[in-house]
C-alpha positions as CSV (number, residue, x, y, z in Angstrom):
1,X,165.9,-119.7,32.2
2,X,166.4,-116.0,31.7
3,X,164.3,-113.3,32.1
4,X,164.1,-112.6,27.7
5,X,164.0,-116.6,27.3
6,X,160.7,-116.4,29.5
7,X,159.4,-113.8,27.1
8,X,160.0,-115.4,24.5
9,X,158.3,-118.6,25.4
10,X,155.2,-116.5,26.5
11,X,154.9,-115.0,23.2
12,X,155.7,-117.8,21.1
13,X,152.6,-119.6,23.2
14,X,150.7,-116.6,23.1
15,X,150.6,-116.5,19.3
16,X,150.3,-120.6,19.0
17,X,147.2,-120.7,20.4
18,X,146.0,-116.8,19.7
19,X,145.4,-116.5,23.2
20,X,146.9,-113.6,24.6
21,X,145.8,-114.5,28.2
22,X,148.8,-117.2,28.7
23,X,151.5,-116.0,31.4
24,X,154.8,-117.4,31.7
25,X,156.3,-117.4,35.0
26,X,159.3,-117.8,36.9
27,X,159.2,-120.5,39.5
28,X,160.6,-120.1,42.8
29,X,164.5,-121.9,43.0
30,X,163.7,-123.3,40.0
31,X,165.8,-122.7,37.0
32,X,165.5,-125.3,34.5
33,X,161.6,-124.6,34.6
34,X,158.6,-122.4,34.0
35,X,155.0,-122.5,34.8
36,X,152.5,-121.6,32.4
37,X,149.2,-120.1,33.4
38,X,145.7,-118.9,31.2
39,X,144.7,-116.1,33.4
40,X,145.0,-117.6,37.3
41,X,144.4,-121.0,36.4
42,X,147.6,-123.1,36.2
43,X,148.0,-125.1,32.9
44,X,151.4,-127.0,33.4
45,X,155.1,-126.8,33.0
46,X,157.9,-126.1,30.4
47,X,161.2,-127.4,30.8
48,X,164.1,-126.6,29.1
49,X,166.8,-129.5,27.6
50,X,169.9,-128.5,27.2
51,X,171.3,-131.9,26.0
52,X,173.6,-133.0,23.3
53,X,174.0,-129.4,22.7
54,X,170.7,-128.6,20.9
55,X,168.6,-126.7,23.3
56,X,164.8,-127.5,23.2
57,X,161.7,-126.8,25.5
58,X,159.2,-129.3,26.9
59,X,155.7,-128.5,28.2
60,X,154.1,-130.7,30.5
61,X,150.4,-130.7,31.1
62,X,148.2,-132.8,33.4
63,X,144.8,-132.8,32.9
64,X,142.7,-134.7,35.9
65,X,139.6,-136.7,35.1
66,X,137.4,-134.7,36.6
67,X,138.0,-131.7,34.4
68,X,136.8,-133.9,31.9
69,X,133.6,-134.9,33.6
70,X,133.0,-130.9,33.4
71,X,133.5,-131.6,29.0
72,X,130.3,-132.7,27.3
């Protein structure tokens, strides 16, 4: 992904969830991916789809159990 694609993303997240703390980054020798932070904390991945011509992005989250024993 390009540097305005990035962008992009980080807005479109930014305004989804009217949060403007979400960063979009690079990762390192990664192209076909993007980590999404809120602040420092790591959230997950977006990966973009390229196939049968209609391009599309993907955003992968894991959330552990334990986070949710910290949810009452």
């Amino acid at each position: 992904m390009n540097h305005p694609e990035i962008i992009k993303l980080q807005k479109f997240l930014q305004q989804k969830f009217g949060n403007r703390n979400i960063d979009v980054r690079p990762r390192n020798k990664q192209n076909d991916s993007v980590e999404v932070y809120l602040g420092e904390e790591f959230l997950g991945l977006i990966y973009v789809d390229d196939e049968d011509g209609d391009r599309s992005y993907n955003f992968q989250m894991a959330i552990l159990d334990v986070d949710l024993d910290e949810i009452q």
